[in-house]
C-alpha positions in Angstrom: -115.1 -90.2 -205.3 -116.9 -86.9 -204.5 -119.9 -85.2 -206.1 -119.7 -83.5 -209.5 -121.2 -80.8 -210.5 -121.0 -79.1 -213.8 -122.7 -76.3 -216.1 -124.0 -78.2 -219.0 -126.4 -77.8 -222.1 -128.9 -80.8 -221.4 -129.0 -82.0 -225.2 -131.4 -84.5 -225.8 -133.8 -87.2 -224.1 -134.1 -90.0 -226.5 -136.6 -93.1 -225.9 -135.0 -96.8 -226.0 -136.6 -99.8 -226.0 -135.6 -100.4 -222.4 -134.2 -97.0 -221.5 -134.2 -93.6 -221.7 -131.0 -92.2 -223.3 -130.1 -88.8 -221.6 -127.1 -86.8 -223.5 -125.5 -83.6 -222.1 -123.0 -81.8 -223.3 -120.0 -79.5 -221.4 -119.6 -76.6 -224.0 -115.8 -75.8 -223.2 -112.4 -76.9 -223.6 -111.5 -77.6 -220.3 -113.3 -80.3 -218.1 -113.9 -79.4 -215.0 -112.9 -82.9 -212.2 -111.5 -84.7 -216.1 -110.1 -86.8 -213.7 -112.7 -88.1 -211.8 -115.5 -87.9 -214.6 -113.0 -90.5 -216.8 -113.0 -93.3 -214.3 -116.9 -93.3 -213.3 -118.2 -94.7 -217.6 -119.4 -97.9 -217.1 -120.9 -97.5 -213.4 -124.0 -96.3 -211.8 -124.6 -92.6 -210.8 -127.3 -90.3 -209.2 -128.1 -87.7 -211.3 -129.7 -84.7 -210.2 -130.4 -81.4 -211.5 -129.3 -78.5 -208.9 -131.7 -76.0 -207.7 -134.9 -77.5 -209.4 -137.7 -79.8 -207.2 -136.9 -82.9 -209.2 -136.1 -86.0 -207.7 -132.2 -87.6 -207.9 -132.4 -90.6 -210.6 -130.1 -93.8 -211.0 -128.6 -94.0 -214.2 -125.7 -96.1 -215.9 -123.2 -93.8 -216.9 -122.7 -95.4 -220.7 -120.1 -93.3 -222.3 -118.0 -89.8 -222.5 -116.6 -88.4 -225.6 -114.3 -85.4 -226.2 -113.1 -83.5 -228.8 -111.8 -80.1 -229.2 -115.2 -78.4 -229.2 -117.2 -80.3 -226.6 -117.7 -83.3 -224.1 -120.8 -85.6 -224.2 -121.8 -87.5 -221.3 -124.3 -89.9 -221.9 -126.8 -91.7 -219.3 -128.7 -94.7 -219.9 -132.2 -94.6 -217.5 -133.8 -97.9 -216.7 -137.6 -97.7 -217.7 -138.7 -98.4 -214.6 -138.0 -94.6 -213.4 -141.0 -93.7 -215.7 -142.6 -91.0 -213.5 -139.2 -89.5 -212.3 -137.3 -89.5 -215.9 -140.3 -87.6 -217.4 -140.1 -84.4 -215.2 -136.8 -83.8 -216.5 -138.2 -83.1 -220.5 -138.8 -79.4 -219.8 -135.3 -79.1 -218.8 -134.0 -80.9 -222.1 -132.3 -78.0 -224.6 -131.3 -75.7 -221.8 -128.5 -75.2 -219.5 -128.3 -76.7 -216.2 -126.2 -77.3 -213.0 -126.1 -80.9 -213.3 -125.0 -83.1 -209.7 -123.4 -86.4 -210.7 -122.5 -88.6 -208.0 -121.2 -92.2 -207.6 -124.1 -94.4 -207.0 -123.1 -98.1 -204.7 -125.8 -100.2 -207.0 -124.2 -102.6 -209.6 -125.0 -103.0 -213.3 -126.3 -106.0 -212.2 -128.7 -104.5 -210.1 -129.7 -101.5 -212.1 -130.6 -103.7 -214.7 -132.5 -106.7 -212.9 -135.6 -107.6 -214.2 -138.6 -107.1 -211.1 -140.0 -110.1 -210.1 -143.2 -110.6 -207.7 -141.2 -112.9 -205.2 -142.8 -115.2 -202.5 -145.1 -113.8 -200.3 -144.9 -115.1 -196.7 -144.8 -114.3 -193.0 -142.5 -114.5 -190.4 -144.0 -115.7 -186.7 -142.5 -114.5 -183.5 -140.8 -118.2 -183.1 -139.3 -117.6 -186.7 -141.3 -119.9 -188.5 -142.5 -118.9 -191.8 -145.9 -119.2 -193.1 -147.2 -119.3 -196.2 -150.6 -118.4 -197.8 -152.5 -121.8 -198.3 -152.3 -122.7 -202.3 -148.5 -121.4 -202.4 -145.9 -124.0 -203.1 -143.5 -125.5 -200.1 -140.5 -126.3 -200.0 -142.0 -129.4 -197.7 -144.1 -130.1 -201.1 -141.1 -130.4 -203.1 -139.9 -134.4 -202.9 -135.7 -133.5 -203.6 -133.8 -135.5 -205.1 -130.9 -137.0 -202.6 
């Protein structure tokens, strides 16, 4: 797939428990790469906004809907792109070049929950250590 880019009136932001709902809307008849923009609902993309200083976000491309008048394209944001997804308010009711492009993440990953992990070290000999107090797997009596 190759990188969309389209003239669109950026409709409404709209806050979700989880995510930011982004709707734009391509103000013709015709839609430009129809093709292309029909197969990518359902996946990840990188949405950018040409010619302004924002950064690209991630978003899960949730649904497109046409009728004679209009196509909407809606974006669902993880919350987690606080900081980034709020520079692009000033933008919402205009007209803007938006960039879509495929994105390689999965739902899965877009929508994983963060979690803090296990810290640890790894010695020149490959041997991990662990701060004192953590759990280890040594610690752990398995049952055989």
């Amino acid at each position: 797939m190759t990188n969309i880019q389209l003239n669109v009136l950026f409709k409404k932001m709209q806050k979700d428990d989880k995510k930011e709902v982004l709707m734009f809307h391509v103000l013709s008849d015709e839609l430009p790469h129809a093709d292309e923009l029909l197969k990518m609902p359902g996946s990840i993309t990188v949405l950018e906004i040409a010619k302004s200083e924002l950064e690209p976000i991630a978003a899960e491309f949730a649904n497109i809907q046409r009728d004679s008048k209009k196509t909407v394209l809606k974006f669902n944001v993880n919350a987690d792109s606080k900081g980034k997804i709020d520079k692009f308010y000033p933008f919402a009711g205009s007209n803007v070049d938006l960039l879509i492009q495929p994105s390689q993440m999965s739902i899965e990953e877009f929508y994983e929950e963060p979690h803090e992990g296990i810290k640890y070290e790894v010695n020149k000999d490959g041997t991990v250590t662990v701060p004192e107090g953590q759990l280890k797997i040594d610690d752990v009596e398995g049952d055989e």
